[in-house]
VEXMAR-119021 format. One record per residue (C-alpha): y, x, z. Coordinates in steps of 0.001 Angstrom, whole numbers, plus 500000, padded with zeros to 6 digits. Each point is the difference from the previous one (the first is absolute). Example, Ala and Ser with C-alpha at 12.3 -4.5 7.8 and 13.67 -1.06 7.14 Angstrom:
# VEXMAR-119021
495500512300507800 503440501370499340 
END
This chain:
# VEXMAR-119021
204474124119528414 496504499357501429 497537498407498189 499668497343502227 503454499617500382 500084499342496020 497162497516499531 501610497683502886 503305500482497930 497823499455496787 498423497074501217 503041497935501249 502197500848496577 496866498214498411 500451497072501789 503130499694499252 499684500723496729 497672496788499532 501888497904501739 501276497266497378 503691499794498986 502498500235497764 498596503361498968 496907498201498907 501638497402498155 502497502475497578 496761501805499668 498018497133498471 502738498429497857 501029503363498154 496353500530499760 499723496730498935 502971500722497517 499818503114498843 496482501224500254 498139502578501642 502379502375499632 502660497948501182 498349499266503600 499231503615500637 503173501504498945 501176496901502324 497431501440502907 501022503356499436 503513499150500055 499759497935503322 497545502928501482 503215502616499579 502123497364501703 497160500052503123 500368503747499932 503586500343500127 500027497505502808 497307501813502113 501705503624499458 503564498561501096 497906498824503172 498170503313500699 503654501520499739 500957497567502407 502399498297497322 498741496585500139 500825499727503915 503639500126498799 499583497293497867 497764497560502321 502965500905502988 502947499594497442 500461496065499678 502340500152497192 497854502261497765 497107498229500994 501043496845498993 501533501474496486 496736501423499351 498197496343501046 502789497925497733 499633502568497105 496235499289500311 500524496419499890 501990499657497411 497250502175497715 497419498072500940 502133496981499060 500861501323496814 496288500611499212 499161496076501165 502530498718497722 499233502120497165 496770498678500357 500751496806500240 501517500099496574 497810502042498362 498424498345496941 496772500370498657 499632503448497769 499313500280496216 497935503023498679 503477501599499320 501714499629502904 496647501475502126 500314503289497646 503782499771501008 498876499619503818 497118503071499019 503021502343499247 502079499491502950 497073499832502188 500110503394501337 504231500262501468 499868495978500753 496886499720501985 500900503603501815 502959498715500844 498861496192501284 497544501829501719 501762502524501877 503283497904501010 497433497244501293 498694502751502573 503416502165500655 502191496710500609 497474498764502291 501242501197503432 497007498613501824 498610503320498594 501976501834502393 499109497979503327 496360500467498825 500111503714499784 502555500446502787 496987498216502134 497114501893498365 501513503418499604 501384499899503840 496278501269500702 500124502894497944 503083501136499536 501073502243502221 502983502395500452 498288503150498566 498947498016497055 500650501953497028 500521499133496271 496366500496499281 498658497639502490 502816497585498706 498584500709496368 496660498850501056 501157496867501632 502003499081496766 497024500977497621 497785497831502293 502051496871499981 501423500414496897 496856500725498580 497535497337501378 502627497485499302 500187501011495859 496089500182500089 499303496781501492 502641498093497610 498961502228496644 496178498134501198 501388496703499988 501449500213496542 496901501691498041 498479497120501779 501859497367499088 500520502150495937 496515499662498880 497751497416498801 500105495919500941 502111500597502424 503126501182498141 499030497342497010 500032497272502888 503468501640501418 501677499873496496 498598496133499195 501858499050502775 502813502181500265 502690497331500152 498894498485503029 499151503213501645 503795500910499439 501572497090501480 497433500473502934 500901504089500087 503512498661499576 499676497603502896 498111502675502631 502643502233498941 503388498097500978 497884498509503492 499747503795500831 503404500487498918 501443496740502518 497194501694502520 502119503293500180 503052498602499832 499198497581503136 
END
């Protein structure tokens, strides 16, 4: 792949990669939660999902699934239903004792992994996205080294830009602000969470 050709693709996975969502939101509440660790093993986790998605679409997988109505929709209901787990878990979250944020501390690294990378694999906008972006660079010669460089570059960007946003929000006033108010910023979380949930359903 040309350079060129990768800092266009670089450029547009960052954008998306900003773009608030329901990504942004499990990010900040495990970070929130569990710590600094917590959000990052939550960024990293949700950064693997990203890559998985964008080497299924340089494989030409993900067309199958955006032109396959049934397995579309499974993977948009299954999505749904996660992120409406995560609102109403949050909703009845209460607020944490030093014990039970030691107890969060040790599960940290398989929950927020996992939170993080079924938020971005059950999220079959993913594959519309990179069905559109990869359609103009993917081509038929395009070989499992090209495909590893689109996955590392989506994939990666995505992890990097999330793993920022929770040393950001881990450090300092901001976290001691995040924790004060932690109750209301979980029914809020929790609220975001199931509208995104009704969004994808609808």
């Amino acid at each position: 792949m040309e350079f060129s050709n990768w800092l266009a693709l670089a450029t547009i996975c960052v954008v998306g990669a900003i773009s608030p969502g329901p990504s942004l939101a499990v990010v900040m509440r495990n970070t929130m939660k569990g710590g600094q660790s917590h959000g990052v093993l939550t960024a990293i986790g949700h950064g693997t999902g990203v890559g998985l998605y964008a080497l299924l679409t340089a494989l030409g997988l993900a067309l199958v699934i955006a032109n396959h109505p049934l397995l579309f929709d499974g993977i948009r209901y299954g999505g749904a239903a996660f992120l409406a787990w995560l609102g109403i878990k949050a909703l009845l979250a209460k607020p944490s004792t030093q014990d039970e944020g030691e107890r969060v501390q040790q599960v940290a690294g398989r929950q927020g992994a996992f939170e993080g990378f079924m938020v971005a694999f059950l999220n079959p906008q993913l594959a519309i996205f990179f069905v559109a972006l990869f359609s103009q660079f993917v081509h038929a010669d395009t070989n499992w080294q090209q495909s590893s460089i689109m996955m590392l570059t989506a994939g990666g960007i995505d992890a990097l830009w999330y793993v920022l946003v929770a040393l950001v929000l881990s450090r300092g006033p901001v976290l001691v602000w995040l924790k004060a108010k932690s109750t209301w910023l979980d029914r809020l979380s929790g609220v975001v969470l199931l509208a995104l949930a009704l969004k994808v359903v609808l």
